[in-house]
C-alpha positions in Angstrom: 0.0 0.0 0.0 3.0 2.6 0.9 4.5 1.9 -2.6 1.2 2.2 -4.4 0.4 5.7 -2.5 4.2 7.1 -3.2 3.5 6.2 -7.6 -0.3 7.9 -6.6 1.4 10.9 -5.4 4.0 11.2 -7.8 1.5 10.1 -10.6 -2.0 10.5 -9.2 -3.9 10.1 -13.3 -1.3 7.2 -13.7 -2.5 5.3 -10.3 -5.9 5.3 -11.9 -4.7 3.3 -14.5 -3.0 1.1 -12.5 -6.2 -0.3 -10.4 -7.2 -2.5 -13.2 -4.0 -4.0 -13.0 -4.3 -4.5 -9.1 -7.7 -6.0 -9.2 -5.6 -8.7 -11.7 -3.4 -9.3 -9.4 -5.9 -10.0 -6.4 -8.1 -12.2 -9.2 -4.3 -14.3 -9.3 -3.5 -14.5 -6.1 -6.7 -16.3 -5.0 -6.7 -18.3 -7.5 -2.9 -19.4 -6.5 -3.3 -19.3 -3.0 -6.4 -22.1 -3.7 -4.1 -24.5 -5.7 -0.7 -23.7 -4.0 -2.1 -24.5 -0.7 -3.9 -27.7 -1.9 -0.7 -29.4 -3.7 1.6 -28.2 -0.8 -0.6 -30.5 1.0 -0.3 -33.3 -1.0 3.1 -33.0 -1.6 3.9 -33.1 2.2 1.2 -36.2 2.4 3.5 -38.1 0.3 6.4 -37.5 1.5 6.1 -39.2 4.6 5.2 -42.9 2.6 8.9 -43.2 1.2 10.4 -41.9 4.2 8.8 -44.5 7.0 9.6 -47.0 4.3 13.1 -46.2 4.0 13.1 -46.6 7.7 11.5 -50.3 7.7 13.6 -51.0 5.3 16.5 -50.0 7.3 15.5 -52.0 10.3 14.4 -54.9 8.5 17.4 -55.8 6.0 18.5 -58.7 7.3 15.0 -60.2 6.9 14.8 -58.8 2.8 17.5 -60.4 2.4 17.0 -63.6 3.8 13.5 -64.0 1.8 15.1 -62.5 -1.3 12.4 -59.5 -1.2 15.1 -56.7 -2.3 13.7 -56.4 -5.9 10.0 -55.6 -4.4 11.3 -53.1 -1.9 13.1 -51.2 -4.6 9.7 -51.4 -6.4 8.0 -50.4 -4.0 10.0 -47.6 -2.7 10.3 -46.3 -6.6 6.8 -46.1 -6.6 6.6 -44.3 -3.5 9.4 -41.1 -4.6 7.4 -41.4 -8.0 4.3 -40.2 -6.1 6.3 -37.4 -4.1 8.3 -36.8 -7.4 4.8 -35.6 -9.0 3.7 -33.9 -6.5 6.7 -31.7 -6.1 7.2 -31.1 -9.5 3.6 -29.8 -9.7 4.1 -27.6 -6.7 7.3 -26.2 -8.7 4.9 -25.5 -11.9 2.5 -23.7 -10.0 5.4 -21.8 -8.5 6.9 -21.0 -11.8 2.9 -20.7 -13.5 2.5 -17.6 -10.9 5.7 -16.1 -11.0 5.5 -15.6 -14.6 2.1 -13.8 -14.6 3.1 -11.8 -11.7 6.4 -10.4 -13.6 3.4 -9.7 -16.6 1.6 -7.9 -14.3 4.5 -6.0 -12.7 6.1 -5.1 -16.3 2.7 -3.5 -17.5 3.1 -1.7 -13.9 6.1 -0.3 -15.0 5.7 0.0 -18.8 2.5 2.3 -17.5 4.4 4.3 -14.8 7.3 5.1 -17.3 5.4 5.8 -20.3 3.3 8.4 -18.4 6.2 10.1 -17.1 7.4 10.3 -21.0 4.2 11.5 -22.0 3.9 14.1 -19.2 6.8 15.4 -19.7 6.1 15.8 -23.5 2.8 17.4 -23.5 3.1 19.1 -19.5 4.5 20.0 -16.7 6.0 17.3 -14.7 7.6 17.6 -11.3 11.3 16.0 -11.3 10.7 14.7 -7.7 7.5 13.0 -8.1 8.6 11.5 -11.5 11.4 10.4 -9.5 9.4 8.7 -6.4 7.2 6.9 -9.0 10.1 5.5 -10.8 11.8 4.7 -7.5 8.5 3.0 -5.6 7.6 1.4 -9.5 11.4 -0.5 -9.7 10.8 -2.9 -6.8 6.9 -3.3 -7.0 7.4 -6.5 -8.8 9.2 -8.3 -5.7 7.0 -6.7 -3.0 4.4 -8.4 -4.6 6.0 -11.7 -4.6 7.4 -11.7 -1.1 3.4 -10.4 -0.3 1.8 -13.6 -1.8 4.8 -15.7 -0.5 4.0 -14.3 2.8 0.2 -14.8 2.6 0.6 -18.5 1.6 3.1 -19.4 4.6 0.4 -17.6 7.2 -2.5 -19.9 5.4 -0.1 -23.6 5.6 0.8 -22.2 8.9 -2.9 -21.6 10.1 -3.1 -25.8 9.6 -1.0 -26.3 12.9 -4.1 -23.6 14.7 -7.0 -25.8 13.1 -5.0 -29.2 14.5 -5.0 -27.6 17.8 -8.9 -27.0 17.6 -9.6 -30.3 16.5 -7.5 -31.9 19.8 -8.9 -29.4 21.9 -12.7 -30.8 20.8 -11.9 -34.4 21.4 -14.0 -36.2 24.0 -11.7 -35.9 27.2 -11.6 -39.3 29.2 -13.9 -40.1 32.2 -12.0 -39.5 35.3 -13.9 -41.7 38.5 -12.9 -41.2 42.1 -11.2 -44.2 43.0 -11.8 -43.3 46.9 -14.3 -46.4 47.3 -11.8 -48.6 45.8 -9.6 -51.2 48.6 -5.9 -50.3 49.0 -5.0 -53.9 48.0 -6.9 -53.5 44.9 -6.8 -55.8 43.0 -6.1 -58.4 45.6 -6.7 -61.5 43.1 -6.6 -60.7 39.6 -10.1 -62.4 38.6 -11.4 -60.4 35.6 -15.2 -60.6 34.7 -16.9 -59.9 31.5 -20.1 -59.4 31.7 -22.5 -58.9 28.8 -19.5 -56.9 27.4 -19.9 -54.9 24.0 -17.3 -52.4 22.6 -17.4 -50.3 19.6 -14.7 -47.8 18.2 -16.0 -43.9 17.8 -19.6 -44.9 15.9 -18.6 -47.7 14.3 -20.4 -51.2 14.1 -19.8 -53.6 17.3 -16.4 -54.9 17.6 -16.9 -57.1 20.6 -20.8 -57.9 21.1 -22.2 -59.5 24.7 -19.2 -61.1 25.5 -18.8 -63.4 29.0 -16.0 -64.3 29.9 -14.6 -65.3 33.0 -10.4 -65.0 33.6 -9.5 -66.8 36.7 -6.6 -65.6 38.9 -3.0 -66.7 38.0 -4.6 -68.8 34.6 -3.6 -67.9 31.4 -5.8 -67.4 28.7 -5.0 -67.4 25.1 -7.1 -65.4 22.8 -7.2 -66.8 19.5 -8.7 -65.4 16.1 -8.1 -63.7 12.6 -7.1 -60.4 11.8 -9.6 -57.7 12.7 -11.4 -60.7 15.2 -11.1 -58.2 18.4 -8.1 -59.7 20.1 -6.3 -56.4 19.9 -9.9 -54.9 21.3 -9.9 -56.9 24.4 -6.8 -55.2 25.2 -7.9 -51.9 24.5 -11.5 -52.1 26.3 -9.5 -53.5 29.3 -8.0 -50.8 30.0 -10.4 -48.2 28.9 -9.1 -46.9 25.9 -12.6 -46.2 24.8 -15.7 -46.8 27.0 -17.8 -49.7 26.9 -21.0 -49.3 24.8 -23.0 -52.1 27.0 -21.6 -54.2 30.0 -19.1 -54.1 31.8 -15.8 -55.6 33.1 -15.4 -57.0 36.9 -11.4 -57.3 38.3 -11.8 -59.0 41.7 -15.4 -58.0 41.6 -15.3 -53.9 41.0 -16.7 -52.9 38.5 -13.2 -50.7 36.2 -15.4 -47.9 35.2 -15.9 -46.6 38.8 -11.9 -46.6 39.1 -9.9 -43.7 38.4 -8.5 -44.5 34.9 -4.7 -43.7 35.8 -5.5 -45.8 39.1 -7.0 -49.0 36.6 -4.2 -48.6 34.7 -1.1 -48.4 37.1 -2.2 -51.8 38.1 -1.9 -54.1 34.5 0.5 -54.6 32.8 1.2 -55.7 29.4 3.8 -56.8 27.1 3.4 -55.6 23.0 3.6 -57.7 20.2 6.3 -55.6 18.9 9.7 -57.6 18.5 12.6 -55.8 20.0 15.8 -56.6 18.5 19.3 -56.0 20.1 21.9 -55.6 17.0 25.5 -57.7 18.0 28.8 -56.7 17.0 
């Protein structure tokens, strides 16, 4: 705005001229700031594919090589910087695409701002120090407007992280029971009840529906069944990841929604499915 007052001051007739050219410019930069934004996204969701499969890959060589699996991870991970590969290079066309219409816009700028200082001072009276402000403010409008719409698209990518934050601050926050009617030696036993038990993640379908079960102290229990059977949601419901849709769970005979939920879980334990490997020399 200062630069486009100092060439209105200078050059009042030729600023006239010039607000076609502005409203141009703002017609661009929407329509940038709409694509620019949407392939920046992309582009950053595939770029984290090749990386955590660079990493597996990493961790796992011994095992590609023992099943002779190298060819398909080089596939695979070719496909993967393909993807990112397309998505960058269209980020840097749109990049260029802009950059080329904005140096249009910003020669026309200056081809006006010049030519009616040569015409003024053909046919009138011109003042030598608002010609020269025009010229001055004219030769680096080009790059303010750049750095502006550069400037513009950074607050909007950054205004993501300020969304995230609104979405985690709307989440559900977990029940938090007194545990004060729970026994100090709780539990005592270990015996863990289910009792017409039904869990269900966010407002999905039933995972687990009416389940009994009865664990008895100090047995052990092996819970067998296909992918996606709810082995994985036994654990989870147990220790309250999500609350129970219907039912509930009895350990030693309290009922584990009237615990506190840091108090319920301070007292399992569990060890992951996730090997842990200790590299030798």
């Amino acid at each position: 705005m200062a630069t486009l007052s100092g060439i209105g001051m200078g050059l009042w007739y030729i600023f006239l001229a010039l607000l076609p050219l502005v409203a141009a410019y703002i017609c661009l930069q929407v329509f940038f700031r709409k694509s620019n934004i949407e392939v920046q996204r992309l582009e950053s969701l595939s770029r984290s594919p090749p990386i955590s499969h660079l990493s597996s890959t990493l961790n796992g060589m011994d095992t590609i090589r023992a099943f002779s699996a190298l060819e398909d991870f080089t596939t695979l991970n070719d496909k993967q910087l393909d993807h990112n590969n397309v998505e960058k290079f269209a980020l840097k066309y749109i990049l260029s695409w802009y950059g080329i219409r904005l140096d249009m816009i910003g020669a026309v700028i200056v081809l006006f701002v010049f030519g009616g200082i040569t015409l003024v001072r053909i046919f009138g009276s011109l003042d030598v120090g608002s010609a020269a402000i025009a010229m001055s403010y004219t030769s680096g409008f080009t790059s303010l407007l750049a750095n502006f719409s550069v400037e513009i698209s950074d607050l909007e990518l950054r205004t993501n992280a300020v969304e995230r934050f609104w979405e985690y601050k709307k989440i559900e926050q977990e029940t938090h029971n007194p545990d004060d009617i729970i026994p100090e030696e709780w539990p005592k036993e270990g015996t863990i009840v289910f009792k017409q038990f039904s869990f269900r993640y966010a407002n999905g379908p039933l995972v687990l529906k009416h389940l009994d079960l009865v664990i008895a102290s100090k047995s052990k229990t092996a819970i067998v069944g296909r992918t996606g059977a709810g082995k994985s949601s036994l654990l989870q419901a147990l220790y309250r990841i999500l609350e129970p849709a219907d039912g509930t769970i009895l350990i030693d005979g309290v009922d584990f929604t009237k615990v506190k939920i840091s108090h319920l879980r301070s007292k399992l334990a569990i060890i992951p499915q996730d090997p842990t490997l200790f590299m030798g020399i």
